[in-house]
PARO-187632 format. One record per residue: residue in one letter; chain; z, y, x of N, C-alpha, C, O in turn. Coordinates in steps of 0.02 Angstrom, whole numbers. Atoms other than C-alpha are relative to their C-alpha. Example, Ala and Ser with C-alpha at 12.3 -4.5 7.8 and 13.67 -1.06 7.14 Angstrom:
BEGIN
{a A {0 -59 45} {390 -225 615} {0 60 45} {33 59 97}}
{s A {-3 -59 -42} {357 -53 684} {37 55 -39} {45 110 -14}}
This chain:
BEGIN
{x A {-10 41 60} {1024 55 1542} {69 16 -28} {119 4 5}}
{x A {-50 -2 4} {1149 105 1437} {32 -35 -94} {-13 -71 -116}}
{x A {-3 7 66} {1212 65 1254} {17 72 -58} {59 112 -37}}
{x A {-4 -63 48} {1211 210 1098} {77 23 3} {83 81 -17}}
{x A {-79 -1 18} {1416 208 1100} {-26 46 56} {-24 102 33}}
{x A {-9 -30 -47} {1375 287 1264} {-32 59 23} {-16 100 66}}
{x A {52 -78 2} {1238 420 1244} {43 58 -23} {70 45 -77}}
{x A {-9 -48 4} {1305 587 1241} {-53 68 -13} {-46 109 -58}}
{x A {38 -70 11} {1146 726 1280} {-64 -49 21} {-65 -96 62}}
{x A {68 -4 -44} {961 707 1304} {-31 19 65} {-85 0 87}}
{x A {23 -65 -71} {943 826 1461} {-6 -52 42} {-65 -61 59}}
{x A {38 38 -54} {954 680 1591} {-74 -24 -10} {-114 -30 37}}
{x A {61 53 22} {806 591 1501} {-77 48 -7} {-131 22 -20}}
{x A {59 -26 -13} {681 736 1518} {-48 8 17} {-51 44 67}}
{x A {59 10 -19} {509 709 1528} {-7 -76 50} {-37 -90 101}}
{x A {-1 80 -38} {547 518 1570} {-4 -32 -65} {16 -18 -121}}
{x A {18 71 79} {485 356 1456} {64 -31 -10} {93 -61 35}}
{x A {-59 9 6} {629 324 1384} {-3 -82 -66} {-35 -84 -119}}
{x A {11 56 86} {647 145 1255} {39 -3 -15} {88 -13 21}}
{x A {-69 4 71} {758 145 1116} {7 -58 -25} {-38 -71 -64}}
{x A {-12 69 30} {819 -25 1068} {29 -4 -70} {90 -8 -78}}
{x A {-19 -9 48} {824 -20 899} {-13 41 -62} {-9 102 -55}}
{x A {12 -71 31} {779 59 727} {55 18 -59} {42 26 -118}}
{x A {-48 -19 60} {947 102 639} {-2 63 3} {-49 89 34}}
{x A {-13 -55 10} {1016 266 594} {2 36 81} {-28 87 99}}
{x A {-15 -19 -40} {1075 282 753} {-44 10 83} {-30 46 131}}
{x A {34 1 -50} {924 231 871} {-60 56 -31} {-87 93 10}}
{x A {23 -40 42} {826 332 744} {13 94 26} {-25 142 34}}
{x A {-18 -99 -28} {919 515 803} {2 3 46} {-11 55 77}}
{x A {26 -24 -79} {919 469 961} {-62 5 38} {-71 41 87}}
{x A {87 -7 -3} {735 449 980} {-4 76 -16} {-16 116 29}}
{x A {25 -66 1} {716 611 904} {42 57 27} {27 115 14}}
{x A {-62 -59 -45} {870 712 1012} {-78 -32 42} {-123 -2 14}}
{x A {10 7 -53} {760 639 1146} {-84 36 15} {-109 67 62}}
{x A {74 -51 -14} {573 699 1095} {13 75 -21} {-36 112 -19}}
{x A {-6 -87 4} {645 886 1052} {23 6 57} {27 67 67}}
{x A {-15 -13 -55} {700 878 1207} {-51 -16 72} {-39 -14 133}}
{x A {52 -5 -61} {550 855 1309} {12 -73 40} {-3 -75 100}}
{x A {6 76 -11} {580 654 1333} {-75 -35 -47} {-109 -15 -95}}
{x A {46 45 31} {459 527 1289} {24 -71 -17} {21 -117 23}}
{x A {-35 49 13} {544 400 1189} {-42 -52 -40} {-96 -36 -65}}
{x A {50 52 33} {478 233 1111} {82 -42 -11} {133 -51 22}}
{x A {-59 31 18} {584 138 991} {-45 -72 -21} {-100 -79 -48}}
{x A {6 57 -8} {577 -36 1000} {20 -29 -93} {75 -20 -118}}
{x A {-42 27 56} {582 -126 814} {-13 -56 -10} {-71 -76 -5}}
{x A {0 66 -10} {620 -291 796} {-29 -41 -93} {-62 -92 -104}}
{x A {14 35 61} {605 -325 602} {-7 67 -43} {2 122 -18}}
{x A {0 -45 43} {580 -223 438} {41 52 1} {96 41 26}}
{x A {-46 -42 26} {657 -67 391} {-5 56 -35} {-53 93 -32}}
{x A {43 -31 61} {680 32 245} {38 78 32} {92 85 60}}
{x A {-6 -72 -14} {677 230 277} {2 48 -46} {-54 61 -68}}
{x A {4 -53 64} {726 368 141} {2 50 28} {15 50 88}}
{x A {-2 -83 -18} {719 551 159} {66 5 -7} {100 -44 -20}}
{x A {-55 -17 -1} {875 656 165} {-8 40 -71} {48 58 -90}}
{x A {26 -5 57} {798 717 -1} {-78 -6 -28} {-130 11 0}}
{x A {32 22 34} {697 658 -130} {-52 41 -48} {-49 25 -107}}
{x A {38 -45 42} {563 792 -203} {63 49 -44} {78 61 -102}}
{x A {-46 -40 27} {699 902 -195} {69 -7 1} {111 35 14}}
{x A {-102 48 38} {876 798 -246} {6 -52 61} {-28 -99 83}}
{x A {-49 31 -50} {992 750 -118} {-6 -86 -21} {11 -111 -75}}
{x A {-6 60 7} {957 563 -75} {67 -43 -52} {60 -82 -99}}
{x A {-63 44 15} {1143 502 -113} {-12 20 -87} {-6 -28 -124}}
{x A {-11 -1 79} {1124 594 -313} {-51 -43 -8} {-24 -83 -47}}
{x A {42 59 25} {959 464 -335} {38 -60 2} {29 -110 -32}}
{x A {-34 79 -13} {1070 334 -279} {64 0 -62} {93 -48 -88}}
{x A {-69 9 52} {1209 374 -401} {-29 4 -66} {6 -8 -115}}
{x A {40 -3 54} {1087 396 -525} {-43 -54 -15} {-52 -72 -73}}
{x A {39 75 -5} {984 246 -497} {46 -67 -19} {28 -114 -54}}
{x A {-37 49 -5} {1136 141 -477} {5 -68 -75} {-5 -129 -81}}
{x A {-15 49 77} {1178 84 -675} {-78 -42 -18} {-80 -81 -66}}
{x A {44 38 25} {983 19 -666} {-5 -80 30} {23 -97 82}}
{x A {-9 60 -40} {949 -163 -633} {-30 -4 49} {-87 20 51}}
{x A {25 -24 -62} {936 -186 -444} {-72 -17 8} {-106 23 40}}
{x A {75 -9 18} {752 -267 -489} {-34 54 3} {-54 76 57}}
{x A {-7 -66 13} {714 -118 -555} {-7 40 68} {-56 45 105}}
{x A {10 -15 -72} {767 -31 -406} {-38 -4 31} {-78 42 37}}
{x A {37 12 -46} {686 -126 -283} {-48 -9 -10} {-79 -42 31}}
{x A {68 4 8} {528 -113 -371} {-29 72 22} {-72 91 61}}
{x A {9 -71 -21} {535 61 -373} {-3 22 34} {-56 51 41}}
{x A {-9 -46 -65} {588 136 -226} {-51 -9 35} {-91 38 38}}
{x A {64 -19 -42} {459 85 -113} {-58 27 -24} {-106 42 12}}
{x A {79 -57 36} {323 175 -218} {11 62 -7} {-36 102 -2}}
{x A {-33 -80 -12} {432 337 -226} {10 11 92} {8 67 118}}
{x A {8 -19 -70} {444 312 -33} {-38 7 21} {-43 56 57}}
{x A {79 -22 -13} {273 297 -9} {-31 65 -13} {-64 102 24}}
{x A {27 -66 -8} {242 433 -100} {25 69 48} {-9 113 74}}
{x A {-36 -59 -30} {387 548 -24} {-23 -10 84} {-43 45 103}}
{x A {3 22 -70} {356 469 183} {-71 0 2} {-103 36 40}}
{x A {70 19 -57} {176 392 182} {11 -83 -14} {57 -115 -39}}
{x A {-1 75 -26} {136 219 218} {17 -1 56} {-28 19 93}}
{x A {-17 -1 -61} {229 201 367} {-23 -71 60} {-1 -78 117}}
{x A {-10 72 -19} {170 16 411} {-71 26 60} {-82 -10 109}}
{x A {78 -27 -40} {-12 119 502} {18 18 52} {-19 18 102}}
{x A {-26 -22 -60} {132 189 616} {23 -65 39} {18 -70 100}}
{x A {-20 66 -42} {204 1 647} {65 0 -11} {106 -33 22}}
{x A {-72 15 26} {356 30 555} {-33 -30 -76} {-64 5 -117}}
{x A {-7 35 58} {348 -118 412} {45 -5 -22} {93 -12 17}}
{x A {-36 -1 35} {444 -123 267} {35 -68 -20} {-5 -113 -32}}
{x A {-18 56 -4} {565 -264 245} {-15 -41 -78} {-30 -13 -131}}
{x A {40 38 69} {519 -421 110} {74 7 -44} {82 -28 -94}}
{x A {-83 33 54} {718 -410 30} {6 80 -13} {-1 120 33}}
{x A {12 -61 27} {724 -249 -77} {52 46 31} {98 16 59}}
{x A {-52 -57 -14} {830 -76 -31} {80 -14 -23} {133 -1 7}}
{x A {-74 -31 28} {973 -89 -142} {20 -118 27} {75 -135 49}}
{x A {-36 62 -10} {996 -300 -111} {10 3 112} {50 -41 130}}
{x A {-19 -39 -56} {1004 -229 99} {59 10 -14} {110 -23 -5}}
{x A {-68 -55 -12} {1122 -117 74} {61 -52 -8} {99 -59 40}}
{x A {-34 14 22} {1234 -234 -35} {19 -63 63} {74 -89 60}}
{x A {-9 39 -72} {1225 -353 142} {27 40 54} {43 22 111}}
{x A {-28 -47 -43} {1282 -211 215} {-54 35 50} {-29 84 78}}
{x A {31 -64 -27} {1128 -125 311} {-37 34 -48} {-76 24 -95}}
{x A {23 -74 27} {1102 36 271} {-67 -2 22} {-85 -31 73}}
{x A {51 -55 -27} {945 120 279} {6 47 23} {47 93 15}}
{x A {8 -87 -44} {881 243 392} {-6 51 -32} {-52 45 -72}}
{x A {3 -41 38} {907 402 318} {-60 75 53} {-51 97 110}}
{x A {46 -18 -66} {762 507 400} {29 97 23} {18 143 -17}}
{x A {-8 -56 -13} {823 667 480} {-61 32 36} {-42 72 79}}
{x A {53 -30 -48} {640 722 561} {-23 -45 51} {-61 -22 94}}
{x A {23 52 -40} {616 545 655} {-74 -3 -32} {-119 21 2}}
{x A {85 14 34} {446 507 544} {-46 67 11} {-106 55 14}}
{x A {54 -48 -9} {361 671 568} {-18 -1 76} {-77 7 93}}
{x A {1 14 -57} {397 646 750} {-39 -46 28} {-70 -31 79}}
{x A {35 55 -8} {317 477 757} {-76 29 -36} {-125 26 0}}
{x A {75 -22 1} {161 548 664} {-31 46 33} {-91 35 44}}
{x A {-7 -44 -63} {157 680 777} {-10 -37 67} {-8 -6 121}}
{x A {0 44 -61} {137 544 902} {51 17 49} {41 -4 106}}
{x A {-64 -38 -40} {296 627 981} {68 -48 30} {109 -35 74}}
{x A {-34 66 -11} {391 456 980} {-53 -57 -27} {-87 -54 -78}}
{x A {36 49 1} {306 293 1005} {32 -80 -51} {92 -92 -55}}
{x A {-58 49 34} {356 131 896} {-47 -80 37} {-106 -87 23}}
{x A {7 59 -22} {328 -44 987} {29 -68 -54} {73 -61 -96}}
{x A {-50 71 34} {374 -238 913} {51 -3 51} {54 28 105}}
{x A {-30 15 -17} {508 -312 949} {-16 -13 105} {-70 -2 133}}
{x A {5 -7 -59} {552 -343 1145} {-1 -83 15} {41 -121 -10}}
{x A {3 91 -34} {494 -538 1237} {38 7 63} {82 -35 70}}
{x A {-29 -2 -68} {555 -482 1419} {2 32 33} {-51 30 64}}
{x A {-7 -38 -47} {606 -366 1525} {-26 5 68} {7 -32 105}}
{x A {25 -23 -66} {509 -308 1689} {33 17 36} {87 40 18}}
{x A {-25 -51 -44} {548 -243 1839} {0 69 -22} {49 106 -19}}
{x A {9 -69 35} {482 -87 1759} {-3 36 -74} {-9 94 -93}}
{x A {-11 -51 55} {498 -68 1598} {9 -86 -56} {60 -121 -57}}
{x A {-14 72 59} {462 -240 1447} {-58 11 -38} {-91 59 -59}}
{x A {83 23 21} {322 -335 1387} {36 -19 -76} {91 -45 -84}}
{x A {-7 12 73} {315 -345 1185} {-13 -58 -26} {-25 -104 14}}
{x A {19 33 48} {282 -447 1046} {-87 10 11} {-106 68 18}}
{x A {66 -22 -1} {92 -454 1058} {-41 14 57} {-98 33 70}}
{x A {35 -11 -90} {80 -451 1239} {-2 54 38} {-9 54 99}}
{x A {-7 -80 -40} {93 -256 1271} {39 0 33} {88 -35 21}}
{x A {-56 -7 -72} {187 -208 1435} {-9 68 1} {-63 96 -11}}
{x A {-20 -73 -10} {259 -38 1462} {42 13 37} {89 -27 42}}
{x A {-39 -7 -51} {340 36 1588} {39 58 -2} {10 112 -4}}
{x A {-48 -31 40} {510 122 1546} {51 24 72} {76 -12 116}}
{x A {-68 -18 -67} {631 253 1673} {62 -16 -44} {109 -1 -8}}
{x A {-77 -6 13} {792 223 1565} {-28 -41 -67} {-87 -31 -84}}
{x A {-19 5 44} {836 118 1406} {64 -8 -42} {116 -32 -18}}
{x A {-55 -27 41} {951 157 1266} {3 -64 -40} {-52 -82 -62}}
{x A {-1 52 43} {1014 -2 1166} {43 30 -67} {104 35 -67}}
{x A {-37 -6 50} {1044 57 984} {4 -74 -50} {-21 -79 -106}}
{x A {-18 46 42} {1088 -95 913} {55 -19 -19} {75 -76 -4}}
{x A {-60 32 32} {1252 -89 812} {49 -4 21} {68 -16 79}}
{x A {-59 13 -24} {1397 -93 796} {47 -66 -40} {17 -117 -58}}
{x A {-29 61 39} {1551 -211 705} {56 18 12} {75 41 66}}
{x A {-77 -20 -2} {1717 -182 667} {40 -46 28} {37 -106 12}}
{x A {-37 29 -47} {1839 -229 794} {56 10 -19} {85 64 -14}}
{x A {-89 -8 22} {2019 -288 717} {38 -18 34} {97 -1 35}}
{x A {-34 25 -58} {2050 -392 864} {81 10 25} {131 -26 24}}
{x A {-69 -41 -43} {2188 -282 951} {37 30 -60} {96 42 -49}}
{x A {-35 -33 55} {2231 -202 761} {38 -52 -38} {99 -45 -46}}
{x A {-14 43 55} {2263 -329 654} {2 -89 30} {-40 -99 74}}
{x A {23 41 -13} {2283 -521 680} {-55 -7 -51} {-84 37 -82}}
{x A {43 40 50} {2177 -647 577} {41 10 -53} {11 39 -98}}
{x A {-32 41 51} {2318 -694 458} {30 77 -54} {70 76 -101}}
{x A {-44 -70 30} {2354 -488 403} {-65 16 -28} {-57 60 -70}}
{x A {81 -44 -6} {2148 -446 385} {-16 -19 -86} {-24 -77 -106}}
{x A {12 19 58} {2118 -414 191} {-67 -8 -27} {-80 3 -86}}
{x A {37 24 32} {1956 -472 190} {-73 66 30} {-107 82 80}}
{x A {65 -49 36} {1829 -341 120} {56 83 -24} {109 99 -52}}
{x A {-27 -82 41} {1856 -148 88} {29 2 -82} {23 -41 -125}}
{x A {-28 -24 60} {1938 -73 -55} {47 -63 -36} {61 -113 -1}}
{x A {-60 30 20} {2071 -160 -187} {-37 -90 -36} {-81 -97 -79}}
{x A {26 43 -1} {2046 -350 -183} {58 -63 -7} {108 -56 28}}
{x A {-56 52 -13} {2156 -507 -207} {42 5 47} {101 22 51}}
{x A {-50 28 -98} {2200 -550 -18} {31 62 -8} {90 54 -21}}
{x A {-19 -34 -23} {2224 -363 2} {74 19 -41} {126 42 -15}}
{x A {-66 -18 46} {2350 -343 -161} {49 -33 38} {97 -1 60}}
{x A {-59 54 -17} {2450 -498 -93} {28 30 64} {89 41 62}}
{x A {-3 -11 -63} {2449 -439 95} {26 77 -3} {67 99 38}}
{x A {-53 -67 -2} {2500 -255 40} {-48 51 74} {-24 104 93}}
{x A {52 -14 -45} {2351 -213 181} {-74 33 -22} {-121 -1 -1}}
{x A {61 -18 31} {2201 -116 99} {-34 27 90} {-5 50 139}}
{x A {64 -27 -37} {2025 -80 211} {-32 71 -56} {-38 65 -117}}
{x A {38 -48 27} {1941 93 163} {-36 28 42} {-30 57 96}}
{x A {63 -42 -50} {1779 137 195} {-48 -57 33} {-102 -38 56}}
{x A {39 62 -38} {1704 -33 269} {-31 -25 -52} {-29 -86 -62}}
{x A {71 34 40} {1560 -38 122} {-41 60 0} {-12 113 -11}}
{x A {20 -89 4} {1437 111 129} {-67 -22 -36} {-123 -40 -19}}
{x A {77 -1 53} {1338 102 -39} {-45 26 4} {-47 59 56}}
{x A {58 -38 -6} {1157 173 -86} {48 83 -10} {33 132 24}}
{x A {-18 -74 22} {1299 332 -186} {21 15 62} {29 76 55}}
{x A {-35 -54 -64} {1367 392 -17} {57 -46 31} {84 -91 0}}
{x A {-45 30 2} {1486 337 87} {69 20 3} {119 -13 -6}}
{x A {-53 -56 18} {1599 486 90} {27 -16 -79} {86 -31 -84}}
{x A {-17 -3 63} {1608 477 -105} {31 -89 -1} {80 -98 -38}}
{x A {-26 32 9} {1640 299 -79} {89 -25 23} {120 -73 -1}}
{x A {-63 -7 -49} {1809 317 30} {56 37 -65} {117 32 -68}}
{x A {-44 -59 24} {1864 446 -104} {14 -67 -74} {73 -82 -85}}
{x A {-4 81 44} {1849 277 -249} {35 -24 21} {90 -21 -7}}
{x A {-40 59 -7} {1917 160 -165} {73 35 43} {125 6 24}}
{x A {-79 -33 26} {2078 266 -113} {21 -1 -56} {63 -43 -73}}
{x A {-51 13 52} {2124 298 -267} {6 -62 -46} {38 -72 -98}}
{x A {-7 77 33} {2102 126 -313} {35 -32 33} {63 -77 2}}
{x A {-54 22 -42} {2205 79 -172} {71 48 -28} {124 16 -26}}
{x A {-52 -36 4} {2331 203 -218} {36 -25 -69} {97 -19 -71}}
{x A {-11 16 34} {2341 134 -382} {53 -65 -9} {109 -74 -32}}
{x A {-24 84 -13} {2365 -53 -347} {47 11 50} {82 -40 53}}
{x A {-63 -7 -38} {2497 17 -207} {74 2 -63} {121 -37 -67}}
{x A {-40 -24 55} {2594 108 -368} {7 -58 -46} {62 -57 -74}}
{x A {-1 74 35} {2574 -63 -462} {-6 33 -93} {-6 -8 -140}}
């Protein structure tokens, strides 16, 4: 049992049932490091989640998102899941359901979507398994949502992370929210990088610097 901070390689997990706790980005690549590697992984998902390609009939996910952006998020979230459908599939036949609160009002709560690097072909491929959520752990492995029991040599907990200011920062220095903001003007303390929109979150780091750099220069 270990947690995702701590996974390094697939090779121990070879040709062993492996469960993945979790379907973010991150339990997402490790599932599939683990079935190219001759593991048998099953990812455990507890609630909805929305899944985009790494492109879109062609165009780099992040330019739809910067392109989409100026529409109303309605809009949006009407859309997208019918362009995902078409680009993915109905994924709900595999037992991954799509969540009831749209893509772009997610994100703006702060989870991202899975961005799919070759996890979904894998799963139709029957190459990775997808279970409900988890009721209780066995001696051997954990009985589901729905009553299924499976029996698991190793699990991987991808579930998340959270920014730790603890030891950095007290309470009374912490400006809040990323990029240039009241608290942070007053406090002379900017965050960059702790929002990662639908446009990217690279491109977003490179914004909100020079918006910090600005409000530094006064």
């Amino acid at each position: 049992v270990l947690h995702s901070a701590a996974y390094t390689e697939a090779t121990p997990y070879t040709a062993r049932n492996v469960l993945v706790v979790g379907m973010g980005n991150t339990g997402a690549e490790i599932a599939l490091d683990l079935a190219e590697s001759g593991a048998h992984p099953t990812i455990s998902v507890r609630r909805g989640v929305h899944i985009v390609p790494r492109q879109l009939f062609g165009v780099p996910i992040q330019m739809v998102g910067i392109a989409s952006r100026p529409m109303p998020r309605a809009l949006n979230d009407w859309m997208f899941p019918k362009i995902l459908d078409l680009a993915l599939g109905r994924l709900e036949r595999y037992g991954i359901v799509r969540p009831k609160e749209g893509i772009l009002k997610q994100i703006d709560a702060g989870r991202i979507p899975v961005i799919d690097v070759g996890t979904v072909a894998a799963i139709k491929a029957g190459r990775i398994g997808i279970l409900p959520d988890i009721v209780s752990f066995t001696e051997d492995g954990a009985t589901f949502a729905g009553g299924q029991e499976q029996n698991f040599d190793a699990v991987i907990f991808a579930t998340g992370y959270r920014p730790g200011y603890d030891g950095i920062l007290p309470a009374e220095l912490r400006p809040g929210k990323s990029g240039v903001n009241p608290r942070a003007t007053a406090l002379g303390v900017y965050l960059v990088g702790f929002y990662n929109p639908v446009t990217g979150l690279l491109r977003e780091i490179g914004i909100e610097a020079q918006a910090v750099a600005r409000d530094i220069a006064g």
